[in-house]
C-alpha positions in Angstrom: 28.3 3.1 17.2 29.0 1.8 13.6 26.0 0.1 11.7 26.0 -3.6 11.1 25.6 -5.2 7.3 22.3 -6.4 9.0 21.7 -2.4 9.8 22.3 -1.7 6.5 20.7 -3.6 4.5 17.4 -3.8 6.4 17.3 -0.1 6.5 18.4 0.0 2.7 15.5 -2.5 1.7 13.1 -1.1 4.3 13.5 2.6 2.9 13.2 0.6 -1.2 10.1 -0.9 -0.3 8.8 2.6 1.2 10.1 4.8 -1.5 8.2 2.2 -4.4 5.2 2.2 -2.0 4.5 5.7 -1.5 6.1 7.1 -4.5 4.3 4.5 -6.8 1.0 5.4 -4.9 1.9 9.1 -5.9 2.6 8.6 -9.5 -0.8 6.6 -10.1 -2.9 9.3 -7.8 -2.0 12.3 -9.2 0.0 11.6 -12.9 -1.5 8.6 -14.4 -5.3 9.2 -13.2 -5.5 12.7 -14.4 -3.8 11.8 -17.5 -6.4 9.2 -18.0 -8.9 12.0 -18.8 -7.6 13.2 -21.5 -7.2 10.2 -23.6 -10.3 8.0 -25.3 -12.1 5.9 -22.7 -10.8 2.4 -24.3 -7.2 3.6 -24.8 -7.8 5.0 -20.9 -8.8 1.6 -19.9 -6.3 -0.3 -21.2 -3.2 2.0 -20.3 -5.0 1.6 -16.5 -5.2 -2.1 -16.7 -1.5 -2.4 -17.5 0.1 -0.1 -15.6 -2.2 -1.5 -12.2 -0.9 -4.7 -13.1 2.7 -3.7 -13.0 2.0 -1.9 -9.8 0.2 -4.0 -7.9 3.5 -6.5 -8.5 5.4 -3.8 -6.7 2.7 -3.0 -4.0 2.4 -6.8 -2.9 6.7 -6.8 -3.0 6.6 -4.1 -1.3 4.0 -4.8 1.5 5.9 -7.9 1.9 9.0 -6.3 2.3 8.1 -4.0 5.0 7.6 -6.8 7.9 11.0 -8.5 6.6 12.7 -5.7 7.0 11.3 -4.4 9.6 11.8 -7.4 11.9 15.6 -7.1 10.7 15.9 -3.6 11.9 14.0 -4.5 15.1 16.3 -6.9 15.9 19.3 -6.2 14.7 19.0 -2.5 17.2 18.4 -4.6 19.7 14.6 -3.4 20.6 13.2 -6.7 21.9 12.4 -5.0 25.5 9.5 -3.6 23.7 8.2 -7.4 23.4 9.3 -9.0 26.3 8.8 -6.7 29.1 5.6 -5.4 28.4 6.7 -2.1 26.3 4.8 -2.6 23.3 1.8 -0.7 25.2 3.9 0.9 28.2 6.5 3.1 25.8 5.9 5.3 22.8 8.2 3.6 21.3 6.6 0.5 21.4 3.0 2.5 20.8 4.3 3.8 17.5 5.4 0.7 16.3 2.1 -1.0 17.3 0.6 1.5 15.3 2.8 0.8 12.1 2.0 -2.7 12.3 -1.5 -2.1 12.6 -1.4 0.5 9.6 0.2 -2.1 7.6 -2.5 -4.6 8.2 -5.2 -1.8 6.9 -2.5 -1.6 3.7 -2.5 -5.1 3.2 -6.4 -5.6 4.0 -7.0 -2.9 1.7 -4.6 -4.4 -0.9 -6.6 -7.2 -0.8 -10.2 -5.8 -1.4 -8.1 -4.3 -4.3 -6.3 -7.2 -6.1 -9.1 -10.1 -5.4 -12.4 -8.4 -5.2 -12.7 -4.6 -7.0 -9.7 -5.4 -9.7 -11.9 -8.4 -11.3 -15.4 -6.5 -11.8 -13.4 -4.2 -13.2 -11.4 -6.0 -15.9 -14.0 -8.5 -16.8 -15.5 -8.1 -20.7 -18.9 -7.0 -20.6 -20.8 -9.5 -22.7 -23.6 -8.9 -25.3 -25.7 -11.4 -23.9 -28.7 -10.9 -22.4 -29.1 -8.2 -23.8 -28.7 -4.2 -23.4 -30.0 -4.1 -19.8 -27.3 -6.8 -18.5 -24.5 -4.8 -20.5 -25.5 -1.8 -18.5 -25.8 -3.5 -15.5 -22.1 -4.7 -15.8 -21.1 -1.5 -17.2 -22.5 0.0 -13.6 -20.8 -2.7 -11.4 -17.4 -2.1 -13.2 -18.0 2.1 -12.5 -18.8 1.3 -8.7 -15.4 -1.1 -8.5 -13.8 1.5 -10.2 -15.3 4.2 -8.0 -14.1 1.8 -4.9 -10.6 0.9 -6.2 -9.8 5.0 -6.4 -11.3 5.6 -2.8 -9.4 2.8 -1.2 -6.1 3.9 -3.3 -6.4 7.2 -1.5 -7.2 5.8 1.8 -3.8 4.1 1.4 -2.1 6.7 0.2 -3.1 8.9 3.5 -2.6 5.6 5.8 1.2 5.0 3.9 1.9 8.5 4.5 1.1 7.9 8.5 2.8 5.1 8.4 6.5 7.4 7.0 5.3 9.5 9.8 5.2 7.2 12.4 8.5 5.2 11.1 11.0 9.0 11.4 9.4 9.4 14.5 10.9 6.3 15.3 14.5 7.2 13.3 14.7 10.6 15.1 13.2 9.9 18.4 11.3 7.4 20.3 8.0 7.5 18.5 5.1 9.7 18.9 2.1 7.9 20.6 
């Protein structure tokens, strides 16, 4: 059987979005971080800032991009018995790809907490009014959102890395759960 354009593409922008997800979430874990250390605090700071804004552009395209794409996939090969006759919980098929979706909700949930809670403590000047005790006080919130924004950058890496797991196990096979 010969692949549709649909096919095609949906598996070309499905694999894009996964490859600038994970790899991305790679790059800032285990190159950028550690390279962090070894530069002043300020300069650290700043080249953190700018590269999480660029990235976060690419994690919110591609979190975005994975339902799309998905859907077209789903679709286009024909899987809708997995919605309509009850096989979303009766196959592992359908069980593995429950489980995606579900992973991708903790992605995006956790994406969230990211961009519109931790990201803003973190960037915000601390001001020099007040006072020395309010400067350290924001100087502490800013280290526990910073503390939070690495720990929930990990959990997604491990939860992303599921989620590949889960999605060959669906290109290979018929899932895993």
């Amino acid at each position: 059987m010969t692949a549709t354009w649909v096919q095609v593409l949906a598996s070309y922008l499905h694999l894009l979005a996964v490859a600038v997800y994970v790899g991305g979430s790679v790059a800032m874990e285990f190159v950028l971080g550690p390279a962090q250390r070894f530069v002043p605090p300020a300069q650290a700071q700043i080249l953190g800032q700018r590269s999480a804004d660029r990235f976060l552009v690419l994690v919110w395209g591609s979190l975005a991009l994975f339902p799309v794409s998905g859907m077209l996939l789903f679709f286009s090969l024909s899987d809708q018995h997995l919605v309509t006759h009850g096989g979303m919980l009766s196959t592992s098929e359908g069980r593995t790809l429950l489980a995606m979706m579900l992973l991708w909700a903790v992605l995006v949930a956790n994406g969230a907490l990211i961009t519109f809670v931790f990201r803003p403590r973190l960037v915000a000047r601390a001001k020099a009014q007040g006072g020395g005790a309010r400067v350290a006080d924001h100087l502490e919130s800013m280290q526990r959102a910073a503390t939070w924004i690495s720990r929930l950058t990990r959990v997604d890496l491990a939860v992303a890395l599921v989620v590949v797991l889960l999605g060959a196990s669906l290109a290979y096979g018929k899932g895993i759960l």
